[in-house]
C-alpha positions, 0 to 999 in steps of 0.5 A: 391822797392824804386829808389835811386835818390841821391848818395853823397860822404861827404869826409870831414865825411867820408860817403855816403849820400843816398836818395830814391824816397820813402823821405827815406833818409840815411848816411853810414859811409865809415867804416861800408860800407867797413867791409860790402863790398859785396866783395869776399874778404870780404864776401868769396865765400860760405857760413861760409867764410865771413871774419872780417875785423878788424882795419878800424875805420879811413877809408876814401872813394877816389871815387866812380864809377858808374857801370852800371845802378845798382850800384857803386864801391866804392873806399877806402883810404886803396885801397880795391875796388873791391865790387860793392855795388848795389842799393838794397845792399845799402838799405840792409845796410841802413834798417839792420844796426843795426843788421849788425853792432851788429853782426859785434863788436860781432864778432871782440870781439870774435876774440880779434879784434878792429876797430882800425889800428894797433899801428905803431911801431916807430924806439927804441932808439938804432935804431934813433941813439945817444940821 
């Protein structure tokens, strides 16, 4: 399998710029990088027990960590760091994207779920006081 020779965070398009030894070369977006976590929050710990996870259209990446000579945890702006995305996971993300993306608005469809946060309610009329 290729080596990746590049990890990149591009805070201001909320991505990772990656590129391997073969010229392959890819971004990956913080979203679709934090609803594929490889997390046992998100992927469950057998199998059937990956869980969808809804409302993350906007999220952002803080940092990312080295961990070992293998991979990085990523840390993201709505605090959720604990999977460590390994070099071949990477890939994996990079070469099953569009199928994994598919399955992933398939199933939030499925469950009545959106990519976006939910509304934040603000404060009614009779609780910010008189008019």
């Amino acid at each position: 399998m290729a080596k990746l020779t590049e990890i990149r965070l591009n805070r201001a398009e909320k991505r990772l710029e990656l590129a391997w030894d073969d010229g392959t070369r890819a971004a990956l977006e913080a979203e679709y990088l934090r609803v594929e976590s490889p997390s046992a929050e998100v992927q469950g710990h057998g199998p059937g027990q990956r869980v969808i996870v809804p409302g993350r259209r906007h999220v952002g990446i803080m940092r990312v960590e080295p961990v070992g000579h293998y991979g990085v945890r990523l840390v993201f702006d709505d605090l959720h760091d604990t999977g460590i995305y390994s070099w071949d996971y990477l890939r994996a993300l990079v070469e099953e994207r569009e199928a994994r993306w598919a399955a992933y608005e398939q199933a939030l469809a499925a469950k009545g779920l959106s990519r976006d946060p939910p509304a934040r309610r603000g404060p009614t009329a009779s609780a910010a006081g008189p008019g």
